[in-house]
C-alpha positions in Angstrom: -128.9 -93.0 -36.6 -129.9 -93.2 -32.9 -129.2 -91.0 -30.1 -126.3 -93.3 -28.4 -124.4 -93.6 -31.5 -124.8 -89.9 -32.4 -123.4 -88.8 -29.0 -120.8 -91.6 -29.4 -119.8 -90.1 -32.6 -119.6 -86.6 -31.2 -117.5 -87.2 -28.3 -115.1 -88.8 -30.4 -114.9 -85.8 -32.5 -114.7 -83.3 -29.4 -111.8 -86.2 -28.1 -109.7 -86.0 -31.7 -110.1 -82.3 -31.8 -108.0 -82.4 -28.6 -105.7 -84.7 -29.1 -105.1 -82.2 -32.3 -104.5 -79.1 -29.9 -102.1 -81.0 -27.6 -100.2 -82.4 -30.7 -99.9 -79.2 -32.3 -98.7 -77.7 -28.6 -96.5 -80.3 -27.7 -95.1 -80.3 -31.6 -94.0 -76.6 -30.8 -92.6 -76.8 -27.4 -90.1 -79.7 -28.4 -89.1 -77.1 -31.2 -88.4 -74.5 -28.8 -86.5 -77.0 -26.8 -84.4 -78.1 -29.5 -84.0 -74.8 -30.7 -82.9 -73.9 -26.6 -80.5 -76.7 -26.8 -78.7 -75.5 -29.9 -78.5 -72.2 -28.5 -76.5 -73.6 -25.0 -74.1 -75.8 -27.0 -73.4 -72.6 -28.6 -73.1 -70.7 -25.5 -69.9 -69.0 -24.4 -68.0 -71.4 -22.5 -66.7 -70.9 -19.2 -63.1 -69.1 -19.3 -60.3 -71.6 -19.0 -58.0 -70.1 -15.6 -54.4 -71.3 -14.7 -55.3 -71.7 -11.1 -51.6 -72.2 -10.4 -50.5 -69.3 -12.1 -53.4 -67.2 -11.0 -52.2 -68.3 -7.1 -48.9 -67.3 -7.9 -49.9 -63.9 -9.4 -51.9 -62.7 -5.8 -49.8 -65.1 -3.2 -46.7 -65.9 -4.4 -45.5 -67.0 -0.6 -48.4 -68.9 -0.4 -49.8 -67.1 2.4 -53.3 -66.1 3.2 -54.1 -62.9 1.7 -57.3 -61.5 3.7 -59.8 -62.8 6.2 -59.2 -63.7 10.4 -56.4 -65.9 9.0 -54.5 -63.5 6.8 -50.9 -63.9 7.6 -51.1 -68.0 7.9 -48.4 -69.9 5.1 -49.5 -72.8 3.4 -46.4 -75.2 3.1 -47.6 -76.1 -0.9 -50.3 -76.3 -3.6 -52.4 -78.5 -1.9 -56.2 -78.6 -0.6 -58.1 -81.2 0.8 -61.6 -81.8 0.3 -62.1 -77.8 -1.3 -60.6 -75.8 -3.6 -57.2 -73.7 -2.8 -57.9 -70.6 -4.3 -60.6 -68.8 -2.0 -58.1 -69.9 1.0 -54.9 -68.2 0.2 -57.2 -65.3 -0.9 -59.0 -65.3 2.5 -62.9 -65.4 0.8 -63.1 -68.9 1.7 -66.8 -69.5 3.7 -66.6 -65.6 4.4 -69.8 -66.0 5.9 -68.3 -67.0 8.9 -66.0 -64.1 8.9 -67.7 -62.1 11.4 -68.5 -64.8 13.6 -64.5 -65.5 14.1 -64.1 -61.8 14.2 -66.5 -61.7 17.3 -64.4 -64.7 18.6 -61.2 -63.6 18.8 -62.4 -61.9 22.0 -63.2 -65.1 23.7 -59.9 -66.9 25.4 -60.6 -71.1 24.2 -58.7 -72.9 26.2 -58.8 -75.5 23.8 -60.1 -75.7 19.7 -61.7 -79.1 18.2 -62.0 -79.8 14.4 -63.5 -82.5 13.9 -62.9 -83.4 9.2 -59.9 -80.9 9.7 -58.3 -81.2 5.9 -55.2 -80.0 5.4 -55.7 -77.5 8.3 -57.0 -74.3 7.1 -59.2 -74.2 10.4 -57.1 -76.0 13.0 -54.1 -74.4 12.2 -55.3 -70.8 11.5 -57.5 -70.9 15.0 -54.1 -71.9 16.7 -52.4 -68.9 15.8 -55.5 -66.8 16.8 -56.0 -68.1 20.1 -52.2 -68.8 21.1 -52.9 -70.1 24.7 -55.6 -72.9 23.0 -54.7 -76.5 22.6 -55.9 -77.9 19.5 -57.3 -81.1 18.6 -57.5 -81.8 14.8 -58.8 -84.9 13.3 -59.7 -86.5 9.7 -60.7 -89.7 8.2 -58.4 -89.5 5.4 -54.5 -90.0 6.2 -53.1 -87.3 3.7 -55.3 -84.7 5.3 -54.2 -85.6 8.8 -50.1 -85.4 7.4 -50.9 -82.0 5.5 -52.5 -80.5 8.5 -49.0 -81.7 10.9 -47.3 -80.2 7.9 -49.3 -77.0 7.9 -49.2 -77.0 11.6 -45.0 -76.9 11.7 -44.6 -74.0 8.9 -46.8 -72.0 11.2 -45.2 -72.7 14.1 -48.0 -74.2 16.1 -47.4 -77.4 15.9 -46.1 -77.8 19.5 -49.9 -77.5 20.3 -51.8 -79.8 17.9 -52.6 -83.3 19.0 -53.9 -85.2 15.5 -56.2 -87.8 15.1 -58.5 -90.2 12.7 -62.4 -90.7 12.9 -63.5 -88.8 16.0 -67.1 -90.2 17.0 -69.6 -89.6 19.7 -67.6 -91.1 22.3 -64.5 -89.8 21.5 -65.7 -86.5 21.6 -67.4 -86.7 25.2 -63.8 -88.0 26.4 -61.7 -85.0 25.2 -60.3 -83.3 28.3 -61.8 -80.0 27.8 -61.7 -77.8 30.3 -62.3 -73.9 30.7 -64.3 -73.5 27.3 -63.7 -75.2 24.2 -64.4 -74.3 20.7 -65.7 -76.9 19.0 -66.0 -77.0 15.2 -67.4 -79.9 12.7 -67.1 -80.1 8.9 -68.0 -84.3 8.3 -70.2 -84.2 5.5 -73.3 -85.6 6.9 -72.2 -87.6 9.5 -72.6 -84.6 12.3 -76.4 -86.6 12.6 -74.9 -89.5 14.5 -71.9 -87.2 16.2 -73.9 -84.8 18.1 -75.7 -87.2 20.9 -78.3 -86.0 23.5 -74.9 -87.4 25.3 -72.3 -86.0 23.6 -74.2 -82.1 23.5 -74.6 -82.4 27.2 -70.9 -83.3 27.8 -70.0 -80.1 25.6 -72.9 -78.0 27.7 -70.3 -75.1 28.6 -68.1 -75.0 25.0 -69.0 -73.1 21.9 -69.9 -75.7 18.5 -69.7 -74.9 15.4 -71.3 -77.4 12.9 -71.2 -77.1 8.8 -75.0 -78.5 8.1 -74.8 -80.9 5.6 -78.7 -80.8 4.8 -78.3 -82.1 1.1 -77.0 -85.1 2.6 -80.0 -85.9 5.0 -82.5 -83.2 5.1 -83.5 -84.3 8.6 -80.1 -83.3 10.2 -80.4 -79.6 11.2 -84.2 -80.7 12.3 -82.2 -83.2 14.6 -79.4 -81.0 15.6 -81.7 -78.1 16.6 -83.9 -80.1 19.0 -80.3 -82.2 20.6 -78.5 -78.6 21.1 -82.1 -76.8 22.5 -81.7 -77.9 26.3 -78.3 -76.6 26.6 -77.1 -73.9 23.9 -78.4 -70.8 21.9 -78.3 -71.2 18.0 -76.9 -68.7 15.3 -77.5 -69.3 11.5 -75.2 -68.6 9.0 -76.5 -69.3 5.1 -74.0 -69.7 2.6 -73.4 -67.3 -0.5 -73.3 -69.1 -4.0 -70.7 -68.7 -6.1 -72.8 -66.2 -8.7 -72.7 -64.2 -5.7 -69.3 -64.3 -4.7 -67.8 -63.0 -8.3 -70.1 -60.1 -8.0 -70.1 -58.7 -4.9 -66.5 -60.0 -3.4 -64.3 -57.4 -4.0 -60.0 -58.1 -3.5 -57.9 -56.1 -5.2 -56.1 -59.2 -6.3 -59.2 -59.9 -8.6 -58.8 -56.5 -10.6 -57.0 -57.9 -13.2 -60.0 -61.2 -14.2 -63.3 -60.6 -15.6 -66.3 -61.7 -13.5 -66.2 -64.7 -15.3 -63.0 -65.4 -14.3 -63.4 -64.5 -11.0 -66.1 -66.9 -10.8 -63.4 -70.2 -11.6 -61.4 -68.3 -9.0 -63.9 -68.0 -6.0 -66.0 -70.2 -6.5 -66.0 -72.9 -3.4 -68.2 -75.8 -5.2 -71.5 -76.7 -2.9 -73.9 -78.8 -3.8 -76.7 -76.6 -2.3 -77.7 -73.4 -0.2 -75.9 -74.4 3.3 -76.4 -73.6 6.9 -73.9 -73.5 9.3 -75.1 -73.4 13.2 -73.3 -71.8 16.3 -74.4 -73.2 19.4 -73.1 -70.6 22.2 -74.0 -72.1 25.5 -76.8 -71.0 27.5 -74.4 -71.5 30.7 -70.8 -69.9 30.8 -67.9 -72.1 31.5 -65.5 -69.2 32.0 
């Protein structure tokens, strides 16, 4: 036998030898994972909560239990776009909680929110600044009627002005005057809002945006470097819900297990989230 075909013949053995390890590795790991599997399917399922009847065990007036809008009465069961449970328990986005709570000292003269819902922000802002006008707006009809509705049970509605899709321009021509708050919850679509035209009009007003990263990574990239000439940025990360059942602690929640408390608080996001205040770097008053 000659030299080529004797090294031929050996690195085929070396190559089978191998393909024998992987075979035998891979053979064990799809084992495990089918052994994994049957273990989830098996798992303890998450516990099945009457969200209705929960509500009406810790807010049966429907009104906000806790949080810088505790006091505020929703007019019925109804959310839009997020759940109803954190908001009539007041640990809805409680990351922003101290944020608001340091704005309460600030006199707006008028409040935008821009993908209002059903009002949780518009209307719950108007009865914390009382001298504030307050412009509320929302692609989607039923939000914009909720949010009038909302708006009238809490008495504020003499001061809301309601619209539809609020773009780039429309912003820039909102008489704002003294110094505005500014807030924007449009799922992605704060990329094409926020101008180098549209931040300069808003120059001396406060924004707050909900970054919608997951969306289009390149948006809070875009956002900083548009806000930079004019304002100072803030950064508030979001808590997941894991989190939030437990460390959140109401005394409404005594009676559920963590794992029920998790179906209760939990607010649904797709991802970790930013939300960025821009304070300006000038003072309008």
């Amino acid at each position: 036998m000659t030299n080529p075909v004797k090294k031929l013949l050996a690195r085929a053995a070396r190559q089978e030898k191998i393909w024998r390890t992987l075979e035998a590795s891979l053979l064990k790991l799809t084992r495990f994972l089918e052994r994994e599997h049957f273990r989830n399917d098996n798992a303890p399922r998450p516990p099945q909560v009457d969200l209705s009847a929960a509500l009406k065990q810790f807010s049966p007036d429907m009104t906000v239990r806790h949080g810088p809008f505790r006091g505020m009465k929703y007019p019925g069961e109804k959310s839009v776009g997020s759940v109803l449970v954190p908001k009539l328990l007041g640990s809805y986005e409680r990351e922003l909680h101290p944020l608001l709570e340091r704005l309460k000292e600030r006199n707006y003269s008028e409040i935008v929110d821009i993908g209002c819902a059903e009002g949780f922000y518009a209307v719950g802002l108007a009865r914390m600044f009382p001298d504030a006008k307050i412009f509320a707006c929302d692609t989607n009809p039923e939000a914009v009627r909720l949010c009038r509705r909302m708006a009238e049970e809490n008495g504020v509605n003499n001061r809301l002005v309601t619209g539809a899709f609020c773009d780039a321009k429309t912003l820039a021509s909102l008489p704002l005057t003294r110094r505005a708050l500014v807030l924007s919850d449009c799922e992605g679509y704060e990329k094409h809002l926020f101008t180098p035209e549209t931040v300069r009009a808003l120059a001396v007003h406060d924004v707050l945006i909900e970054v919608h990263d997951m969306v289009d990574i390149e948006i809070s990239a875009r956002l900083r470097s548009v806000f930079q000439p004019t304002h100072q940025l803030e950064v508030m990360v979001s808590v997941d819900d894991i989190r939030k059942a437990q460390t959140y602690d109401y005394p409404e929640l005594k009676p559920f297990s963590l794992a029920e408390r998790k179906v209760l608080l939990q607010e649904w996001r797709a991802a970790s989230m930013d939300w960025f205040y821009f304070s300006p770097r000038i003072s309008g008053g």
